[in-house]
C-alpha positions in Angstrom: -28.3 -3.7 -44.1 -28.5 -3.6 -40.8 -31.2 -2.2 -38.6 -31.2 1.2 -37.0 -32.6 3.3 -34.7 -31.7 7.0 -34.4 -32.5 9.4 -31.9 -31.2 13.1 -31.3 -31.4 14.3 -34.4 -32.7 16.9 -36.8 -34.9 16.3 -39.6 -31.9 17.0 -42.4 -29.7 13.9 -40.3 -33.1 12.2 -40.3 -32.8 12.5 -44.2 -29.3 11.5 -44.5 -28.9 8.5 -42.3 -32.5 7.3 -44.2 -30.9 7.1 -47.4 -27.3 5.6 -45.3 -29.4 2.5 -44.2 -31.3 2.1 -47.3 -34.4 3.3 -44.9 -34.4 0.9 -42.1 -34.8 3.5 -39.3 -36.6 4.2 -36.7 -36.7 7.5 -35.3 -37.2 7.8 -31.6 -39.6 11.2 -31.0 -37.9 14.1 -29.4 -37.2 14.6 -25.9 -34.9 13.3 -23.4 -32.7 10.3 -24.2 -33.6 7.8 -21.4 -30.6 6.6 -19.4 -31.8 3.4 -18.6 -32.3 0.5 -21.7 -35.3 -0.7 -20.7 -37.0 2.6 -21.3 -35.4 2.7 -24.4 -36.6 -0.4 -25.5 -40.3 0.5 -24.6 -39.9 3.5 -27.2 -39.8 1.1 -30.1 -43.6 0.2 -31.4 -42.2 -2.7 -32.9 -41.0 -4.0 -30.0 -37.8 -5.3 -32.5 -34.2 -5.0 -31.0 -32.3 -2.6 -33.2 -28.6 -3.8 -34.5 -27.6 -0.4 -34.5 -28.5 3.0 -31.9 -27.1 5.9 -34.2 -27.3 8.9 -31.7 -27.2 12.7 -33.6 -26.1 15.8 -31.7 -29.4 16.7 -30.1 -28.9 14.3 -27.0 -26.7 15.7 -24.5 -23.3 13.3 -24.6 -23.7 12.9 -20.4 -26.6 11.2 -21.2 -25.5 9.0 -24.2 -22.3 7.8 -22.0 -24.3 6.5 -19.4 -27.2 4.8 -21.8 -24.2 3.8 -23.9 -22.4 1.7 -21.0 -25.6 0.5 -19.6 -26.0 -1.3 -23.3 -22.3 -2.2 -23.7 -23.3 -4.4 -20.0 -26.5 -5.5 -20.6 -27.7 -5.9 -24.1 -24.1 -5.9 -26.0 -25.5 -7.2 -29.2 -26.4 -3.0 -29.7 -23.7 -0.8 -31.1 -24.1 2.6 -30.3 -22.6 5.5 -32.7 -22.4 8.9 -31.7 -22.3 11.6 -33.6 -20.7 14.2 -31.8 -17.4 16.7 -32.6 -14.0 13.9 -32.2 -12.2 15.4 -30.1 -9.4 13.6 -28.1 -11.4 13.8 -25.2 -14.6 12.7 -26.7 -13.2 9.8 -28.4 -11.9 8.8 -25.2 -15.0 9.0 -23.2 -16.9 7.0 -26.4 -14.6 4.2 -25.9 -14.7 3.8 -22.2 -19.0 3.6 -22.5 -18.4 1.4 -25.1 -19.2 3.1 -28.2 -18.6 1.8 -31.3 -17.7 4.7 -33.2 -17.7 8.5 -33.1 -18.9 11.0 -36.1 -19.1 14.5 -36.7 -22.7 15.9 -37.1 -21.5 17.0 -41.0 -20.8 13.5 -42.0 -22.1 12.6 -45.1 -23.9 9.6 -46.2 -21.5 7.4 -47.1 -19.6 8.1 -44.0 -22.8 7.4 -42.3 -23.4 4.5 -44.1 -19.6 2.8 -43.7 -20.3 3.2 -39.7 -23.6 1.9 -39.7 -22.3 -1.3 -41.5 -18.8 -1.9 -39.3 -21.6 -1.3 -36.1 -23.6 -3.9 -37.8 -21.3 -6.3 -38.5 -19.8 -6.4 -35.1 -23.6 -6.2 -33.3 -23.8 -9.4 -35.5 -20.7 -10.6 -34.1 -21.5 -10.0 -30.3 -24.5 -11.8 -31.0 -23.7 -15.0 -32.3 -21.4 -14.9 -29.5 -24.3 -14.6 -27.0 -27.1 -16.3 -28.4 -27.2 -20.3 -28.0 -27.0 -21.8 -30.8 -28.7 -25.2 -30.4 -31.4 -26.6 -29.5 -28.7 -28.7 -26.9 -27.4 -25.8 -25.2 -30.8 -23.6 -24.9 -31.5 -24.8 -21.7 -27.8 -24.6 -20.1 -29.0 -23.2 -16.3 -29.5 -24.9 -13.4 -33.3 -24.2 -12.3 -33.5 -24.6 -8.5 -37.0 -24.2 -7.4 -37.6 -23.6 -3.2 -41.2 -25.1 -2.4 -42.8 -25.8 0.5 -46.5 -26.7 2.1 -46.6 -24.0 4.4 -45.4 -20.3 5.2 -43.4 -18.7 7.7 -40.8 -21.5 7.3 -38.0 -19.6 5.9 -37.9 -19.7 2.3 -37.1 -16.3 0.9 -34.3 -16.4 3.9 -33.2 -20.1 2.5 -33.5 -18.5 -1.2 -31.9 -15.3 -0.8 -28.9 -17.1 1.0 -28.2 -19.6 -1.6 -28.6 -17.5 -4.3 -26.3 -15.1 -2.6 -23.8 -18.1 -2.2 -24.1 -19.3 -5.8 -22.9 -15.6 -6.9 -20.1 -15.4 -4.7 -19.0 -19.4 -6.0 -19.4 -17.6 -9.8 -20.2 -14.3 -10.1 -22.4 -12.3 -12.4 -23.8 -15.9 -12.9 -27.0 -15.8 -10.9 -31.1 -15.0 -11.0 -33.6 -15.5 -8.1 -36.9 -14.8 -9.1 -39.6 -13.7 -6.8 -42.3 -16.4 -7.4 -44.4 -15.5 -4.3 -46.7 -13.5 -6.8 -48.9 -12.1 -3.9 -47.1 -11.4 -1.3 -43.0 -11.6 -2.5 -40.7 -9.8 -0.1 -37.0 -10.4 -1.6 -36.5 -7.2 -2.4 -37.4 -6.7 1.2 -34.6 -9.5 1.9 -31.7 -8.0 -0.2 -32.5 -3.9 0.6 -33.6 -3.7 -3.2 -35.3 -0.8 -4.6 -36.3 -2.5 -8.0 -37.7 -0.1 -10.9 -39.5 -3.3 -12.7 -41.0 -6.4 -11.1 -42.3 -9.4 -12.1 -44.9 -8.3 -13.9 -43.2 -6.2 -16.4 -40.3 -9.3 -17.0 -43.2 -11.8 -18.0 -45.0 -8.5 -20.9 -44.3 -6.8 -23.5 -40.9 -6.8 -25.0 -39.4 -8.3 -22.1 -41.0 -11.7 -22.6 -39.9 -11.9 -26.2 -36.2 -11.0 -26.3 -33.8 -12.5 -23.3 -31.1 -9.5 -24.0 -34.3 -7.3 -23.2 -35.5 -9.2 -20.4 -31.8 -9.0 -18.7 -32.4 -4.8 -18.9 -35.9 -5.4 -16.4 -34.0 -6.9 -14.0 -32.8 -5.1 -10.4 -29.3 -6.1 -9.7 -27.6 -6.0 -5.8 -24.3 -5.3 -4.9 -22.7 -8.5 -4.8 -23.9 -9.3 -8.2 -26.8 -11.2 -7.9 -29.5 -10.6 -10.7 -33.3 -10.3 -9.4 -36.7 -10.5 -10.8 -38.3 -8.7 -7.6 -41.9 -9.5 -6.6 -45.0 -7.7 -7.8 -45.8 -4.1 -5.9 -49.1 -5.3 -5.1 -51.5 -9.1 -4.6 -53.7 -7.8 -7.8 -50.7 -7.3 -9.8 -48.8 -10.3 -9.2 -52.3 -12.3 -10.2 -52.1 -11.3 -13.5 -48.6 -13.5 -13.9 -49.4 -17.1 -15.4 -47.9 -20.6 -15.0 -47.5 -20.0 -19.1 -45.9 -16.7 -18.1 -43.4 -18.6 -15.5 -42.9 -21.1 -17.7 -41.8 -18.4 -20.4 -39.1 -16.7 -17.8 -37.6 -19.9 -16.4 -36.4 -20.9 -20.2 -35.4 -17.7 -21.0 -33.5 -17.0 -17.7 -31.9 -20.4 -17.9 -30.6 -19.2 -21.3 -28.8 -16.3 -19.9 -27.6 -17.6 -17.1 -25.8 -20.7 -15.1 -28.1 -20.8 -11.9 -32.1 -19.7 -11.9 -33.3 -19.5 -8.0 -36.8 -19.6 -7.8 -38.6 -18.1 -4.3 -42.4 -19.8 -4.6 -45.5 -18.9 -2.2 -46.7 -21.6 0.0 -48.2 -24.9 -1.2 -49.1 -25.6 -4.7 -50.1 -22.9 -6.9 -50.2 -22.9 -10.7 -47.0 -20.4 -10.5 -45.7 -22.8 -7.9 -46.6 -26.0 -10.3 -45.0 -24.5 -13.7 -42.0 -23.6 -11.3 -41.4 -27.4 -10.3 -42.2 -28.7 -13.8 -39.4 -25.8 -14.9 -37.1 -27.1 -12.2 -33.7 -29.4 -12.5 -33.7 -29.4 -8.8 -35.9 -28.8 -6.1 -35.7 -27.9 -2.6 -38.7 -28.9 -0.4 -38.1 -26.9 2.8 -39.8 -26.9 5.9 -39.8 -26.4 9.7 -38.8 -29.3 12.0 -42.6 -29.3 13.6 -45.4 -31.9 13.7 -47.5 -29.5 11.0 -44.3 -28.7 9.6 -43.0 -32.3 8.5 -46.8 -33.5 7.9 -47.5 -30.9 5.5 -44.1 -32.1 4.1 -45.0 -35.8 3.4 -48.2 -34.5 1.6 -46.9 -32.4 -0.7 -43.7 -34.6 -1.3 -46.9 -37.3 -1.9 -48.7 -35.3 -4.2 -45.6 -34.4 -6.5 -45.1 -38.3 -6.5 -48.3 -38.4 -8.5 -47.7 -35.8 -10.7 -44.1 -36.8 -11.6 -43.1 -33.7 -10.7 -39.9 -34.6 -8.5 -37.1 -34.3 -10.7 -33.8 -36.4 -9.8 -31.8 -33.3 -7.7 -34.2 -33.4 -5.1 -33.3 -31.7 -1.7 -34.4 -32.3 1.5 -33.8 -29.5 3.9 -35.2 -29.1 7.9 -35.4 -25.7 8.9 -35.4 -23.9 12.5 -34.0 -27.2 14.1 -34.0 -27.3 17.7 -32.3 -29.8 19.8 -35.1 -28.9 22.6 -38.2 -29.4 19.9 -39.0 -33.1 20.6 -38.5 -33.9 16.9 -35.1 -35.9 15.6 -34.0 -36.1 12.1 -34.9 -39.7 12.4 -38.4 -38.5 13.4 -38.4 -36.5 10.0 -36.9 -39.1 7.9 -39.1 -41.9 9.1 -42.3 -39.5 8.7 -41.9 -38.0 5.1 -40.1 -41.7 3.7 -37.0 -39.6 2.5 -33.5 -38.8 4.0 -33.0 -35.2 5.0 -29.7 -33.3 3.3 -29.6 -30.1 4.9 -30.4 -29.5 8.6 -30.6 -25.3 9.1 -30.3 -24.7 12.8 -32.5 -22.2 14.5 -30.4 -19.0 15.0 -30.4 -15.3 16.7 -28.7 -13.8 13.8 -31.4 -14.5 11.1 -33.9 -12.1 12.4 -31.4 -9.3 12.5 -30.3 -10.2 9.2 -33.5 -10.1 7.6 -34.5 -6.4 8.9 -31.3 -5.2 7.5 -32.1 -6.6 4.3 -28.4 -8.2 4.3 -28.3 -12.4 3.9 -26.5 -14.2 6.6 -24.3 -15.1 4.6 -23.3 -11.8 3.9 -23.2 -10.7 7.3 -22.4 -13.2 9.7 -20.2 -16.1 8.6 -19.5 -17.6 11.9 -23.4 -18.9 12.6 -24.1 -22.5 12.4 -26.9 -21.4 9.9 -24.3 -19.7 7.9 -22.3 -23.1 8.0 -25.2 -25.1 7.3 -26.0 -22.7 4.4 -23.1 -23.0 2.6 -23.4 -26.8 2.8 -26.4 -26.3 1.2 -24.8 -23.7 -1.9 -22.3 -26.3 -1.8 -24.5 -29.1 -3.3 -24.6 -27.1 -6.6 -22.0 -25.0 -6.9 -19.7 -28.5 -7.0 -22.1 -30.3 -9.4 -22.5 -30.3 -12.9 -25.2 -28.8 -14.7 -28.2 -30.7 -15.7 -31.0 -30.2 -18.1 -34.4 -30.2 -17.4 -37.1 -32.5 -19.8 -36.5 -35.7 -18.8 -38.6 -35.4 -15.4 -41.3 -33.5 -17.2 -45.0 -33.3 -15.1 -47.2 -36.3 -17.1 -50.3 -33.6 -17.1 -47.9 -31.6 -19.4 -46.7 -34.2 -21.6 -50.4 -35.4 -22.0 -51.7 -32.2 -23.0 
């Protein structure tokens, strides 16, 4: 039998829909029907997904629309059932929220009972649908990890671009996370008012479930999914590399591109990040402290083995009137530089409106070079990570 959980109801429905689902219920306590999943999700003590939400006449139906089509988009492995008077008008409200079927508050148990099994059965459905289902296509997302040895030289503005770009190449398909665990400003970046952050996606529930997880994240306009930075340094301390670790497979599950914002140099968040990663882009600015920082860190990942093969070189701020070349660059750090991001009036204005260049302004040359840059992956095929794993983690 399938599992349920009921809310909105009376003690005699309580009764009845007990005995319909062989007592596999749990009953949410009175009070207003939260609207968002999430805070649905934190009412179970079990912290186990239902199959089933059976909802009695007690909730208000505005409010059960509105949770109802939240789950039908993010955790559609939940039917909903309503119990409600079928009117015409009802059932045609119900089936634009996605609910899965409508009954009257008098239904007996075995009506009960036949609704909660067809809800069951097509929960059961949706979710074999969803879930991998080896241990060969678990890990199905690209993992592009930003780093770099110093701040200030454009990161979230090089992460919030190309994950920006990657959504409009294939929408609904793409996560940047803020990995800058101290001092993260992407929701800054993209006008976002986020109701969780990073802390709550790497806790409770949210770690252990990915169709959970996908309810704690803040989504923008264009379709771009975000795990938005902790609200304050002490908060974003409390996130581990085992925590990071955690999100990055679980992200990668859901979806095709995982773009991962990191605070300057090397941090443990920063390390489990790379170690995570498929590709990695090692930005910097085209400056003597800039590009020597660069070779160091690009030396140190060398001993760790933490380079995997899509590894991206990208210049940022370049200036014809700097003294430096690309040749300068490429003969410092030992590598060839892919992407060179000129310096450009319209990136400060873009970042105070909290709307990415590419967004906003696709005439720059740093809007040209960008999409280069979105290019490199959006026109690749996936790869999975494993093979380039750190040799401190395959020791231990």
């Amino acid at each position: 039998m399938s599992r349920v959980v009921l809310a909105g109801a009376g003690e005699e429905l309580i009764l009845r829909v007990k005995e319909a689902a062989d007592g596999d219920v749990a009953v949410l306590p009175p009070g207003r029907l939260p609207s968002e999943p999430a805070r649905l999700f934190e009412q179970l003590l079990d912290g186990e997904l239902p199959d089933v939400l059976l909802v009695g006449p007690h909730a208000p139906a505005p409010e059960v629309l509105t949770l109802a089509s939240r789950l039908d988009v993010q955790s559609p492995g939940i039917s909903v059932v309503l119990m409600a008077e079928p009117s015409p008008e009802m059932w045609q409200a119900a089936m634009r929220a996605g609910i899965r079927d409508l009954l009257p508050p008098s239904a007996d148990v075995a009506d009960i009972r036949a609704a909660v099994e067809r809800a069951g059965h097509a929960a059961a459905s949706r979710r074999r649908v969803l879930r991998p289902v080896s241990e060969t296509e678990r890990y199905a997302g690209r993992v592009i990890t930003i780093a770099s040895p110093k701040g200030g030289v454009g990161k979230t503005t090089v992460s919030t671009n190309l994950a920006i770009g990657l959504t409009a190449a294939a929408p609904q398909s793409t996560v940047l996370v803020d990995l800058d665990v101290q001092f993260g400003d992407v929701a800054s970046a993209l006008s976002l008012v986020p109701e969780y952050t990073l802390p709550d996606a790497v806790r409770g529930p949210a770690s252990e479930d990915t169709m959970v997880l996908k309810t704690f994240l803040t989504q923008h306009p264009s379709g771009l999914y975000a795990v938005c930075g902790a609200e304050s340094p002490a908060a974003g301390d409390t996130v581990t590399g085992e925590d990071v670790t955690r999100l990055l497979a679980s992200l990668a599950r859901e979806f095709r591109y995982v773009v991962v914002d990191t605070a300057p140099g090397l941090s443990e968040q920063t390390l489990a990040a790379l170690d995570r990663a498929t590709d990695v882009i090692m930005l910097t600015s085209m400056d003597v402290p800039g590009v020597r920082g660069l070779r160091k860190e690009l030396d140190v990942l060398r001993e760790l083995a933490m380079i995997p093969a899509g590894r991206h070189i990208v210049m940022n701020f370049a200036d014809p009137k700097g003294g430096l070349t690309v040749r300068d660059v490429e003969t410092t750090i030992g590598a060839g530089v892919d992407v060179v991001l000129p310096r450009s009036k319209a990136v400060p204005a873009s970042t105070n409106q909290g709307v990415p260049i590419l967004q906003s302004n696709r005439r720059d040359p740093m809007a040209k070079e960008m999409r280069r840059l979105v290019s490199r992956f959006a026109a690749t095929p996936l790869m999975k990570p494993g093979k380039y794993r750190a040799r401190h983690r395959a020791a231990s």
